[in-house]
N, C-alpha and C positions, 0 to 999 in steps of 0.2 A: 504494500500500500504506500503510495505517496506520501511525504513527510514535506512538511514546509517549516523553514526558518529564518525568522529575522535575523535581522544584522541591522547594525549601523545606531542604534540606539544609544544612549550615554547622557552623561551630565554637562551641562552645555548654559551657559550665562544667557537671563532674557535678552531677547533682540537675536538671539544669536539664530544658528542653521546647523540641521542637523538633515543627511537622506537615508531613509531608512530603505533595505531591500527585503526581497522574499522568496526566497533560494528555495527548492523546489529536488528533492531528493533524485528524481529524474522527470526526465519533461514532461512537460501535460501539454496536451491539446485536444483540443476542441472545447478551447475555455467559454463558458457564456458570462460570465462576470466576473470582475474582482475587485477587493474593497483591501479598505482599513478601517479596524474600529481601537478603540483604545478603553480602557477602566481602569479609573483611580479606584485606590482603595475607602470601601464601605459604597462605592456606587456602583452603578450597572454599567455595561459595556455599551457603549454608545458608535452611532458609527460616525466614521472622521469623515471619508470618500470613496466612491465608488465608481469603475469605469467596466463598461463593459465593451463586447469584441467590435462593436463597431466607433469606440471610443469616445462616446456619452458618457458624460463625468457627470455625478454629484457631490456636494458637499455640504457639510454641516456647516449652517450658517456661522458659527464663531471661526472657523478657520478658514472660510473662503477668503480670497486675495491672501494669504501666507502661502498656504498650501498646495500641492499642486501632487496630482497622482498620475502618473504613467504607466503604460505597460513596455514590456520587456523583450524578451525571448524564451520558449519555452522551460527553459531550468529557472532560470527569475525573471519571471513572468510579469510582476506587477512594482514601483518603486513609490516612495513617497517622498517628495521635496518640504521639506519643512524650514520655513524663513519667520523671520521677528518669532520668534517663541516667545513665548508668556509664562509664568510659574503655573497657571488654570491647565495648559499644556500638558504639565507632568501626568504621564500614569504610564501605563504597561499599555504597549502597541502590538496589534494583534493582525495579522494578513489573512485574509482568505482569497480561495478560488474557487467557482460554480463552473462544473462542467454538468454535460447532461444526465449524469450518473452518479455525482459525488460531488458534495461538497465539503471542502479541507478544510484547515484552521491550523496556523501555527501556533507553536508555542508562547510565544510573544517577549517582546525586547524591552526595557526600562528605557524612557525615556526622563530626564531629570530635569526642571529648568530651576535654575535659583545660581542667587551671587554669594 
């Protein structure tokens, strides 16, 4: 079974830019969607952005104009541009991907902001 994993997460000063990716155990194809959600601790996982295969993006209103999701290539499939971070920012970033048969979910990366 497909395994996905972030990268690029860490502790990072507000304002600052962090790109997280989402490496993918071995390729996938015939993706119909993929996102990012993130969850601080004691709340729900909420979703950051979402683009699917024909490269319709959405995004949760607090992070649109920072943020920016991209797709990839079949082993890392989907990235996250993350610009001006905010300490509201921090939690645990989590990747998925909808194919017509499965849908994944990474383990997820710490994202940190604070000075």
């Amino acid at each position: 079974q497909v395994q996905l994993v972030e990268s690029g997460g860490g502790l990072v000063q507000p304002g600052g830019s962090l790109r997280l990716s989402c490496i993918a155990s071995e390729s996938i194809f015939s993706i119909n969607s993929m996102g990012w959600y993130r969850q601080a601790p004691g709340k729900q996982r909420d979703l950051v952005a979402t683009i699917t295969s024909d490269g319709s993006t959405n995004y949760a209103d607090s992070v649109k104009g920072r943020f920016t999701i991209s797709r990839g290539n079949p082993k890392t499939p989907v990235y996250l541009q993350m610009n001006s971070l905010k300490p509201e920012d921090s939690a645990v970033y989590y990747c998925n991907v909808e194919t017509p048969v499965y849908f994944y979910w990474g383990q997820g990366t710490q994202v940190t902001v604070s000075s």
